[in-house]
C-alpha positions in Angstrom: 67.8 7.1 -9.2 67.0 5.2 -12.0 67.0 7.2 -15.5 64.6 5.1 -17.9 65.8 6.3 -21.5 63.1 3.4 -23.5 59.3 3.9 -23.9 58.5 0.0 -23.6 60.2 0.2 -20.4 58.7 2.9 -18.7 54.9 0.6 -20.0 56.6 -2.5 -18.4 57.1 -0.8 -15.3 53.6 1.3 -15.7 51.9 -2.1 -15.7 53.7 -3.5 -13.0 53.1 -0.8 -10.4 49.6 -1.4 -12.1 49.4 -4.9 -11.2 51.0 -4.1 -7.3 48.5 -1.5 -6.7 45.2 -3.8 -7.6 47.3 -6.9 -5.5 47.8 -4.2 -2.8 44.5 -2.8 -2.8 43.2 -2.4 0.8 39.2 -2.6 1.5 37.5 -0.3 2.4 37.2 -0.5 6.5 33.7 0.4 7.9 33.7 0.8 11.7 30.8 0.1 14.2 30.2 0.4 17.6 27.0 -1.8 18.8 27.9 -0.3 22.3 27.1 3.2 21.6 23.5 3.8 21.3 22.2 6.5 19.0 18.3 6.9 18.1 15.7 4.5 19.1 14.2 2.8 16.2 10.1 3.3 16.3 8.0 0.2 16.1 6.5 2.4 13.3 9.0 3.0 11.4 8.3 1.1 8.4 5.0 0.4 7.3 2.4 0.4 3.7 0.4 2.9 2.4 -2.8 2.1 0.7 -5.1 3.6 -1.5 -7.8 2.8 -4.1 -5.2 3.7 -7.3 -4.9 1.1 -9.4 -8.1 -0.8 -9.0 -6.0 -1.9 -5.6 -9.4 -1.9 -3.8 -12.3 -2.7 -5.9 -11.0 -5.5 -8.5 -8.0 -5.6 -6.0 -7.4 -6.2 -2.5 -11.5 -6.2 -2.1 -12.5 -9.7 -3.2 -15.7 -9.0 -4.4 -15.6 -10.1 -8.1 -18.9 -8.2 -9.6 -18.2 -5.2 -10.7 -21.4 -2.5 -10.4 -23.0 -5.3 -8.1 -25.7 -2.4 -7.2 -26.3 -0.7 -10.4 -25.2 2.3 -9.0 -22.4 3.3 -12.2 -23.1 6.5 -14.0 -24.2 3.9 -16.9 -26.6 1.3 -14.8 -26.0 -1.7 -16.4 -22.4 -0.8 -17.0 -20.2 -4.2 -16.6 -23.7 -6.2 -17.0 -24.2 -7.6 -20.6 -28.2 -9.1 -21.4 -28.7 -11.9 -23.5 -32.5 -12.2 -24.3 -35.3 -9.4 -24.0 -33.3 -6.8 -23.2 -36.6 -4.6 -22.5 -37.4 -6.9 -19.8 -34.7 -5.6 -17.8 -35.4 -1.9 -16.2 -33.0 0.2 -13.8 -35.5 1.4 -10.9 -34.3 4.6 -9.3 -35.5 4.8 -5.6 -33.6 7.6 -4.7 -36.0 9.2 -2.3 -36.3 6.2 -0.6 -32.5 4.8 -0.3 -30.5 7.6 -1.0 -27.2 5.4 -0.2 -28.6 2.8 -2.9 -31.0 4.2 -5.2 -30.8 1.7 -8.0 -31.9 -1.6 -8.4 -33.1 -3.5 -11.6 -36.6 -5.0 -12.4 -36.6 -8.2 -14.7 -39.9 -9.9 -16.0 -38.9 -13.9 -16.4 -39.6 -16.0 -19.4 -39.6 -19.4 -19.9 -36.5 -19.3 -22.0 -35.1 -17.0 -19.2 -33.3 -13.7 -19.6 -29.4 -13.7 -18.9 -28.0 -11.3 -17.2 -23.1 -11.7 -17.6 -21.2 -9.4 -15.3 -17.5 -9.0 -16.6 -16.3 -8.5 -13.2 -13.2 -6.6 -12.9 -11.8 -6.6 -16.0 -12.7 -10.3 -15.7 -13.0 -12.7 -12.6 -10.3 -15.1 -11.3 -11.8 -18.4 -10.7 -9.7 -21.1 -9.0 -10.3 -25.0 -9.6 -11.8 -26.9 -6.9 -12.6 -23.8 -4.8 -15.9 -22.5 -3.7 -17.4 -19.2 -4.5 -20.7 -17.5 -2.6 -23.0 -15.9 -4.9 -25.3 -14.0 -2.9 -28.3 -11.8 -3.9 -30.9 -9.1 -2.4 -34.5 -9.9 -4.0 -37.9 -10.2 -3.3 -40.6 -11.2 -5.7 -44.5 -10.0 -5.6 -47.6 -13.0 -4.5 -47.6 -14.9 -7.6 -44.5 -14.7 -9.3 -42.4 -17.9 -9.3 -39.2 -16.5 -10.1 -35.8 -18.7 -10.3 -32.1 -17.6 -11.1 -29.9 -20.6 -13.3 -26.2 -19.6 -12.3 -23.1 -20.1 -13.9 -19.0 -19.7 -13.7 -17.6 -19.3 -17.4 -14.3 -18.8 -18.5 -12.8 -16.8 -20.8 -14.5 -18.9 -23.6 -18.1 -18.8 -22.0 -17.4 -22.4 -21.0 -19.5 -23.3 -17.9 -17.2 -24.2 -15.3 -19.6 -24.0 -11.9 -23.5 -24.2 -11.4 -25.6 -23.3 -8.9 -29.7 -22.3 -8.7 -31.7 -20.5 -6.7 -35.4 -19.3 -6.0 -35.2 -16.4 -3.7 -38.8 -16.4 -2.7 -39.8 -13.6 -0.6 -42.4 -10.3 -1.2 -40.3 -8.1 1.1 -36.1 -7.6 0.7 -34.1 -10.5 1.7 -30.5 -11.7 1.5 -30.2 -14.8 -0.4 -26.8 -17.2 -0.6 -25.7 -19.7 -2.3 -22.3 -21.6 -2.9 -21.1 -22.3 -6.5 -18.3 -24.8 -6.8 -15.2 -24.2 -9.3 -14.6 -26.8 -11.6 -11.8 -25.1 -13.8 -9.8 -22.2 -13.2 -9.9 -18.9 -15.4 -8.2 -16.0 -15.2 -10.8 -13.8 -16.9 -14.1 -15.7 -16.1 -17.7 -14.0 -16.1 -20.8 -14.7 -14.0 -24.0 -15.4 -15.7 -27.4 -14.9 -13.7 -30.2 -16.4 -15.9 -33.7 -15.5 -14.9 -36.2 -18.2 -15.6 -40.1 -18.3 -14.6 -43.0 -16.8 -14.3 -43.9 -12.7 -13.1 -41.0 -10.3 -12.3 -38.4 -10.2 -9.7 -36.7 -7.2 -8.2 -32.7 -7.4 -7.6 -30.4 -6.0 -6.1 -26.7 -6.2 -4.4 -25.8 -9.4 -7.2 -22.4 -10.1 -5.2 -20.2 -13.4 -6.1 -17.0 -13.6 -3.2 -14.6 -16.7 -2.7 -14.9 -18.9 0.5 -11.5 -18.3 0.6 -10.8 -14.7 1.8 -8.7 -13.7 4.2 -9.4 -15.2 7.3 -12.5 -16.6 5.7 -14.3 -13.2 6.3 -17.5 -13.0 5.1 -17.0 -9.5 2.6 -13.8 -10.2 3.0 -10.1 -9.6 1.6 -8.2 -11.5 -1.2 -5.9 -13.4 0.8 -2.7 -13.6 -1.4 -2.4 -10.2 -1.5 -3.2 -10.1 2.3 -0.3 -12.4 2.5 1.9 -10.1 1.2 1.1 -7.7 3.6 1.5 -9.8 7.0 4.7 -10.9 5.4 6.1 -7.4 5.7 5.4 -6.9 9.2 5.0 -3.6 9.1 4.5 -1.0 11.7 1.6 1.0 9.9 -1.3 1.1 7.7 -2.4 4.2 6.0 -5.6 4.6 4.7 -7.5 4.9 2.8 -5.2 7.1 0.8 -3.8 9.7 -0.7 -5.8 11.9 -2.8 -9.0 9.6 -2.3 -9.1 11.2 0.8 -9.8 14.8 -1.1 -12.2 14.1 -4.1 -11.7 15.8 -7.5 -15.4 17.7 -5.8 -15.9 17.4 -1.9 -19.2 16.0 -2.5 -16.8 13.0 -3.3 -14.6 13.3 -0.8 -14.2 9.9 1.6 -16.3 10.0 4.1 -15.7 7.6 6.4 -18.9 7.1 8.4 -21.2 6.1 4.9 -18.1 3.2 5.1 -18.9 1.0 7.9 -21.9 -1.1 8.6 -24.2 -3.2 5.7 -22.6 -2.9 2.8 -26.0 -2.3 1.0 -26.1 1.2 2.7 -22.8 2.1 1.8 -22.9 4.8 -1.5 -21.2 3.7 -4.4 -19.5 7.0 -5.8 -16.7 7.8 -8.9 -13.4 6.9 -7.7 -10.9 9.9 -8.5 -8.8 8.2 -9.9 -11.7 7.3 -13.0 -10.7 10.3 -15.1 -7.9 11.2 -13.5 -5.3 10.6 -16.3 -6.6 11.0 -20.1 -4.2 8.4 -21.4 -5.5 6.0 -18.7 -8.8 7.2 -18.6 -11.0 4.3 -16.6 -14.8 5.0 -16.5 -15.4 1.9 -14.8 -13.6 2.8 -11.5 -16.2 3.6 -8.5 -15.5 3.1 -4.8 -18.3 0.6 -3.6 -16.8 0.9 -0.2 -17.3 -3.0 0.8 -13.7 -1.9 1.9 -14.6 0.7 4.4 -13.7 1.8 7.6 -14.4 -1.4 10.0 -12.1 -3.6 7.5 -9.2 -1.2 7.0 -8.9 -0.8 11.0 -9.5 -5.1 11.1 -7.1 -5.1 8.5 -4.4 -3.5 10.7 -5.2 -5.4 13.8 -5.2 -8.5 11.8 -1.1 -7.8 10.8 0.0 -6.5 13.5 0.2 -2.6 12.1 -0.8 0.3 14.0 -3.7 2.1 12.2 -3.3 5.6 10.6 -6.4 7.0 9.0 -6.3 10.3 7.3 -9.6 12.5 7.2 -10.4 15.5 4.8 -9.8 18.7 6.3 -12.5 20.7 4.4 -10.3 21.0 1.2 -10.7 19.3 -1.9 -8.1 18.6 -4.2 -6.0 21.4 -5.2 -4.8 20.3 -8.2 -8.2 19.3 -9.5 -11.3 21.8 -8.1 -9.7 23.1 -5.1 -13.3 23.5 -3.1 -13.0 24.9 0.0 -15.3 24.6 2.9 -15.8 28.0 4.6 -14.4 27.9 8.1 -17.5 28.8 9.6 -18.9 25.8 8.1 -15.9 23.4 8.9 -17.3 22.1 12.3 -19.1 18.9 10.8 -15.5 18.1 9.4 -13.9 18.1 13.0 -16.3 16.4 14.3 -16.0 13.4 11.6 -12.1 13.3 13.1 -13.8 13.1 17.1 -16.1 10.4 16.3 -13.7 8.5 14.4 -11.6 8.5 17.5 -14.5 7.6 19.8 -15.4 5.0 16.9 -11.5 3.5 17.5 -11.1 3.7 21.1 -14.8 4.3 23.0 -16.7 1.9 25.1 -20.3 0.8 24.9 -21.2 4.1 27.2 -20.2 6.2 24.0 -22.2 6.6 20.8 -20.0 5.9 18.1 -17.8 2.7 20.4 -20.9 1.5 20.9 -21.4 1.3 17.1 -18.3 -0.8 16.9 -19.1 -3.1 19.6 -22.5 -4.3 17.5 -20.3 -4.2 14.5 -19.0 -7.2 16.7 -16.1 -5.9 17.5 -15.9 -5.0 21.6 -12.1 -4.6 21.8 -10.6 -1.1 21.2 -8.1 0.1 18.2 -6.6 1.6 20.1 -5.8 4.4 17.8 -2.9 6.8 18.7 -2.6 9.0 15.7 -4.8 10.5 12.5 -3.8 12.5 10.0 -5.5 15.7 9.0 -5.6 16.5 5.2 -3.7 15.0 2.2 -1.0 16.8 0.2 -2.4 20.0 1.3 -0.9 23.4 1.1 -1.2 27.2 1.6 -2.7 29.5 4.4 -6.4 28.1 4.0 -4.9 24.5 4.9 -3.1 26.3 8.0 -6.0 27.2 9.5 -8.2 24.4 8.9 -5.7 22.4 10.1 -5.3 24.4 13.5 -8.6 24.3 13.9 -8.7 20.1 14.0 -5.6 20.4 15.9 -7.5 22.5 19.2 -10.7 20.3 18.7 -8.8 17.1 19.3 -5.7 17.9 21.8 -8.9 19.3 23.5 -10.5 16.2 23.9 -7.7 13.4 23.3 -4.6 15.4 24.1 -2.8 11.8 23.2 -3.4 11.5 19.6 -0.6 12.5 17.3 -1.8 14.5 14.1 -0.3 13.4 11.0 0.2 17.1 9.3 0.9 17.9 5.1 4.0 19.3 3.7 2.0 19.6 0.7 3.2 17.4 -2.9 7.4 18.2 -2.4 10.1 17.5 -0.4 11.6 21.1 -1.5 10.2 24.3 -3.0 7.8 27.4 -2.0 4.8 25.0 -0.8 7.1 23.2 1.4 9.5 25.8 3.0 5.9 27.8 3.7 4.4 24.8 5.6 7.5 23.5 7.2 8.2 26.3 8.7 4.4 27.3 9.6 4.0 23.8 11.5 7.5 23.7 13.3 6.1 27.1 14.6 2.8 25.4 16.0 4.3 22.4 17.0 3.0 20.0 14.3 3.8 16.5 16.0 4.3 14.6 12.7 5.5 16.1 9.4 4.0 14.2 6.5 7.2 14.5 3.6 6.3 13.3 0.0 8.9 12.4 -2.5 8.5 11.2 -6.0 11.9 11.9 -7.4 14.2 10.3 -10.2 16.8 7.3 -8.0 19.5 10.5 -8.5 17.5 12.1 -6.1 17.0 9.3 -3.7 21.0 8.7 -3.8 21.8 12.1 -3.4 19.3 12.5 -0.1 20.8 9.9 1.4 22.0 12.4 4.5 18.6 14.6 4.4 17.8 14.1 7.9 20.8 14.5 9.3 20.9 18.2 9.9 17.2 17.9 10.9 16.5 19.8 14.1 16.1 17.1 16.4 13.5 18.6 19.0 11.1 19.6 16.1 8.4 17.7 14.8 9.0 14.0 13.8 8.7 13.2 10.3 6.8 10.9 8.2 8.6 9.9 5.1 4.6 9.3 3.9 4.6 8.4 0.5 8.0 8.0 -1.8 8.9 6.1 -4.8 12.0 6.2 -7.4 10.4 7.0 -10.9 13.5 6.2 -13.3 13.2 8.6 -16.5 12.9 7.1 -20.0 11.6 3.9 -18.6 7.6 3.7 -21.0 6.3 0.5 -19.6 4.6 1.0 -16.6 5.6 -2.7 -15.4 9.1 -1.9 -15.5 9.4 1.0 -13.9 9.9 -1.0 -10.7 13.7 -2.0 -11.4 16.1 -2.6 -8.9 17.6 0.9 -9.7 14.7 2.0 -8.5 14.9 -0.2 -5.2 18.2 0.3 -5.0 17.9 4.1 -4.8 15.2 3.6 -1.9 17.3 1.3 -0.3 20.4 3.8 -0.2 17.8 6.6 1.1 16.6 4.7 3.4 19.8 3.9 5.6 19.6 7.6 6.2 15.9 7.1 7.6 17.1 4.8 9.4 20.5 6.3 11.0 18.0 9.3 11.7 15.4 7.1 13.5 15.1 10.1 16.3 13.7 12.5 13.7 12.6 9.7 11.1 9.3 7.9 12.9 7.8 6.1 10.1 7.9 5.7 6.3 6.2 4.2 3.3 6.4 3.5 -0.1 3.3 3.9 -2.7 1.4 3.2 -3.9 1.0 -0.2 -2.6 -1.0 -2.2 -5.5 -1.7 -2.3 -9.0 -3.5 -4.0 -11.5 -1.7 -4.8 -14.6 -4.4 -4.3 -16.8 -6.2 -1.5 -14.9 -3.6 0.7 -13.6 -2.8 4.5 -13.4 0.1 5.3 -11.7 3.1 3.2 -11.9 5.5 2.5 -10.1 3.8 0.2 -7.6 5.0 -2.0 -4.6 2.9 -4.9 -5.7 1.6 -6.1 -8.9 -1.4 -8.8 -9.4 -3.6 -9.8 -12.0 -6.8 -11.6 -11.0 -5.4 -14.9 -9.7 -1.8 -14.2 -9.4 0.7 -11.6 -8.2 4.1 -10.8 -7.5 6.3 -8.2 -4.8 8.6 -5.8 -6.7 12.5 -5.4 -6.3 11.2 -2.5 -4.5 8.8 -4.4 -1.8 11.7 -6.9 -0.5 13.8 -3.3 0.2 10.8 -2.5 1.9 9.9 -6.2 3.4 14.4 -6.4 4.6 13.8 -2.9 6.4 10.8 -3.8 8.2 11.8 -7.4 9.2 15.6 -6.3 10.2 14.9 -2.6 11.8 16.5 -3.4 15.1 15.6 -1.1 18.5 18.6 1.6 18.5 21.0 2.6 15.9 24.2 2.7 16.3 27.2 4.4 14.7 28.4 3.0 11.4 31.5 5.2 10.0 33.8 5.8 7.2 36.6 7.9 8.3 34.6 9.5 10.9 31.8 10.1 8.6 28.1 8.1 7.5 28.1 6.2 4.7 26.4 7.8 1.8 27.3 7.3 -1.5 31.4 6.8 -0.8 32.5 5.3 -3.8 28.3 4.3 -4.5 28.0 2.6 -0.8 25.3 3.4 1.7 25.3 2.0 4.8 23.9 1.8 8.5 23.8 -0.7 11.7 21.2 -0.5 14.3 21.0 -3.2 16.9 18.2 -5.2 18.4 18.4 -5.2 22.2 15.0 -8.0 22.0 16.8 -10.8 20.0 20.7 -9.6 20.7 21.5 -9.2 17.2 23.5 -6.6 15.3 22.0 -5.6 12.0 23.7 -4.0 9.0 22.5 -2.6 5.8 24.6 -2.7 3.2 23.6 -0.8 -0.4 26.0 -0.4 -3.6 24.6 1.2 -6.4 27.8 1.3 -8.5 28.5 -1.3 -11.0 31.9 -2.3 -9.4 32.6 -5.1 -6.6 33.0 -3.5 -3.7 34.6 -5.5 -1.0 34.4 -4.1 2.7 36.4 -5.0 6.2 33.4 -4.4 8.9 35.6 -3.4 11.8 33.0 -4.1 14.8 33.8 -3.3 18.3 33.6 -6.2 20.7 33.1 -8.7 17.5 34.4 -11.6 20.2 31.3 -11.6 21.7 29.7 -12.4 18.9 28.7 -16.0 17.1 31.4 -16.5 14.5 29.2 -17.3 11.7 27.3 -14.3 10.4 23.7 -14.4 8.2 23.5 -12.3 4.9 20.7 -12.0 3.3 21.0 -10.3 -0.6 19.1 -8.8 -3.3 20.7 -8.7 -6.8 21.2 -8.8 -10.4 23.7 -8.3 -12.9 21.8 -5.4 -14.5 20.0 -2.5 -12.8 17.0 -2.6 -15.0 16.2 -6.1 -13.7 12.5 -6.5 -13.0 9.9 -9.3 -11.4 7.1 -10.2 -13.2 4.3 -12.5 -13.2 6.2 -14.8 -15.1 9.3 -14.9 -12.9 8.2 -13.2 -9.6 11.0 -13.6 -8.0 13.4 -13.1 -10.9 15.2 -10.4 -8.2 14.3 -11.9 -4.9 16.5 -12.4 -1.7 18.7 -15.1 -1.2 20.3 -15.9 2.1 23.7 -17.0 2.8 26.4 -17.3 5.7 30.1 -15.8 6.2 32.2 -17.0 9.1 34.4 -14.2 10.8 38.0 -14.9 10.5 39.8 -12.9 13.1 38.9 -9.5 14.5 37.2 -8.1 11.6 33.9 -9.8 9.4 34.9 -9.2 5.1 32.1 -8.7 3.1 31.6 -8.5 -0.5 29.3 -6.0 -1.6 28.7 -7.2 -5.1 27.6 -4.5 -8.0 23.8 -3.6 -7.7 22.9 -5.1 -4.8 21.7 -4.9 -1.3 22.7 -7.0 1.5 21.2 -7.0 5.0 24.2 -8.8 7.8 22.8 -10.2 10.9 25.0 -11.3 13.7 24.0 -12.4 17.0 25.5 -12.2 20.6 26.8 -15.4 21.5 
């Protein structure tokens, strides 16, 4: 034994056990098994939800660009601005007549012409050198000669696109016309001049790009699209979210006034309008040129199985909480039967035959529906059990999506959890919008699940991070990263877990309400949070089965601020890893893998980071925090990996 009698000795030999122990420092040793099979991994299981929030319908994903094209706004003319005789333009209300479009305007021409701007939404993106179709339903009495002057402007009222027309006709008819782009703007206007002789009626003013998605006629914005079909995801929910509910029941969604001519589809206040005072947006209706027909083409189109959610007789409860008396609920049910029958009937059947002329013969092939949105207490139990009889009756196969109400925790959710694990719910729908604490501290929520109950849908979740004001960066990659480390526990419980997404989906940055968001866009451009390419890495690299991934026996979630979890795809041989640190500090890893021989010896990693947490995209740098791929040969029977701080890395290795 060595007696140390000086102070600067015992610091010289402090620092060098110091300096041995960080030289000595053994990684930490993660062991897998890609022979063990654990849960299967749903084709489901990741997938987007949408809903009209945010503008992300009208003025978003929906690429009309003339907002009120039908007059049907609480204020007429609202969005519409008329240069000239104003009195010469009168709002005619027809409602007796068309009660699904009771408004259309009346203008008496001049030889100087009256003009007639629409804004569009929040203005209208116009892209050089492409085309857009301005189309119009008018008709003109005998001796009127009648001719609309039409113009793209920009920003500066600049004509940057010309067209005319004479829609000559005494009875209503659909006329078309393209306009060619000269200049881009990012907050253009349309301007309909009315030149001539008599009056004109019009009605359903509409200006769309050639380019849509797919090239549909009342078609999709295709960038955002894009974005979609990148994600490959195993879902699409729709059309919401509290949409589905209405603030009143009267304007609730009601899918059957959302499918056929568009001119016959009622324009009502989207909830959202009034929703928030300090976002207050009177200018946000639902036309419903997004309805039905295109959400289910929508999810054919990217490869997502379709999952519509109906009203269950219950209006919001946080807003009016209108209820519909049970004896009175049967119409309600029958809405859910016909929508099924709309999905998945033949031409013998009323409603598949109605899809077949829609010109689409094929089938949906719907499997599942949900029934009610962020509902709760005894009166949703019974409504609920009441859909539930009506459709196992008649399409025992269907799973019903079923509400845990707004919490993943709480009085509302312990009642309904354990209410619908009692009847045998076949999909719990779990809602979390919790601070990135939560998320990290949830990372093992499923694991004491009961794993012959119902499965669960993880049906709308997002990290809000406290103290953060601007709604644009609110998606960090805290934020993602938090998902990221919840999700491995999704994912390592895949046999109770069946599906999950993030919302809401899109946002407007200059006509939002809620934030965070998946995806941001303005009227020409857009960009995916740190948040979507978590989401985007899950869905492309889910695998088929899970398999263990272990720390000293135990998951990985949140050992020294790692989360972790390997599944394997039995399709394409390849062993996938999902690797999250949330901590600040380098944290390098030996992946002990059994039977790593028969595997190639070069491994492919793909990685999101930054240096700080609060790193955001924008439309400036949208892919400021984007993945980058790499490669990392194996060096004898173990693969090292370096988890750098704030990142997530997804390791793919295939079978030689």
């Amino acid at each position: 034994m060595i007696k140390i009698k000086s102070g600067k000795m015992a610091m010289a030999l402090g620092a060098m056990c110091l300096s041995t122990a960080a030289f000595t420092q053994t990684n930490a040793v993660y062991t897998i098994d890609p022979t063990q099979l654990k849960a299967t991994v749903q084709p489901t299981m990741y997938g987007v939800f949408f809903e009209d929030i945010n503008m992300g319908a009208d003025g978003g994903l929906y690429a009309e660009l003339v907002k009120n094209r039908s007059f049907e706004f609480d204020r007429n003319l609202m969005g519409w601005t008329i240069t000239g005789d104003s009195t010469a333009v009168k709002v005619i209300d027809r409602k007796a007549e068309r009660p699904d479009n009771p408004h259309y305007i009346n203008v008496a021409a001049s030889a100087q012409g009256i003009t007639l701007q629409n804004e569009g939404y929040r203005g209208m993106g116009i892209r050089k050198g492409e085309g857009y179709y301005f189309s119009i339903i008018a008709r003109q009495p005998a001796g009127s000669n009648v001719k609309l002057q039409l113009q793209l402007r920009d920003e500066n009222g600049k004509v940057i696109g010309t067209a005319s027309l004479q829609p000559k006709s005494a009875v209503w008819k659909k006329f078309k016309v393209s306009i060619p782009a000269s200049a881009q703007a990012a907050k253009g206007s349309l301007a309909v001049t009315v030149q001539g002789k008599g009056t004109i009626d019009l009605d359903m003013i509409s200006l769309f790009p050639q380019r849509t998605w797919k090239n549909r006629e009342n078609g999709l914005r295709a960038d955002l699209v894009q974005m979609l079909a990148d994600m490959k995801p195993g879902f699409i929910r729709f059309p919401g979210g509290c949409i589905v509910e209405g603030r009143y029941l009267v304007n609730r969604y009601q899918w059957k006034k959302t499918i056929g001519d568009v001119d016959k589809r009622e324009t009502i206040i989207n909830r959202w309008n009034t929703e928030f005072k300090h976002r207050s947006t009177p200018d946000y209706f639902q036309s419903f040129g997004l309805g039905f027909m295109e959400y289910f083409m929508l999810a054919e189109d990217i490869g997502a199985e379709p999952l519509p959610i109906l009203n269950c007789g219950m209006a919001c409860q946080f807003n009016s909480g209108e209820l519909v008396p049970v004896d009175q609920i049967d119409p309600y049910v029958q809405d859910a039967l016909d929508l099924i029958e709309f999905a998945n009937g033949d031409a013998s059947t009323k409603w598949g035959k109605l899809r077949i002329s829609l010109g689409h013969p094929a089938k949906f092939n719907l499997k599942m529906l949900g029934v009610g949105n962020e509902n709760w207490g005894p009166n949703y139990v019974e409504r609920w059990t009441l859909f539930r009889d009506a459709i196992k009756k008649k399409y025992p196969q269907v799973k019903i999506v079923t509400s845990t109400g707004t919490d993943p925790d709480g009085a509302r959710f312990d009642t309904l959890n354990t209410a619908f694990r009692k009847l045998h719910a076949d999909i719990l729908d779990e809602h979390y919008y919790r601070p990135p604490q939560w998320f990290r501290d949830n990372a093992r929520r499923y694991d004491s699940y009961d794993r012959n109950g119902p499965k669960i849908f993880a049906g709308e979740y997002a990290a809000h991070v406290p103290g953060v004001d601007d709604a644009l960066k609110k998606n960090n990659l805290e934020a993602a990263l938090a998902e990221a480390a919840f999700m491995t526990g999704l994912e390592r419980n895949a046999d109770v877990v069946n599906m999950a997404s993030y919302a809401p989906l899109f946002a407007h940055v200059d006509a939002w309400q809620w934030a965070p968001d998946l995806i941001w866009f303005d009227n020409l451009k857009h960009y995916g949070t740190p948040n979507y390419y978590v989401q985007k890495l899950y869905s492309l690299n889910k695998g088929t089965n899970v398999v263990p991934m272990l720390l000293n026996g135990q998951p990985i979630a949140g050992q020294a601020g790692i989360y972790a979890n390997a599944a394997i795809n039995s399709k394409t041989g390849e062993l996938l890893i999902k690797l999250v640190n949330v901590s600040g500090n380098n944290q390098n890893a030996d992946l002990n893998i059994k039977d790593l021989a028969k595997y190639q010896q070069t491994a492919r990693i793909t990685t999101l980071k930054s240096a700080k947490p609060d790193a955001v995209n924008s439309l400036a740098e949208p892919q400021f925090v984007s993945p980058i791929d790499s490669q990392v040969s194996i060096l004898g029977a173990k693969l090292t990996i370096a988890a750098e701080p704030y990142s997530f890395k997804v390791i793919k290795l295939k079978l030689k």
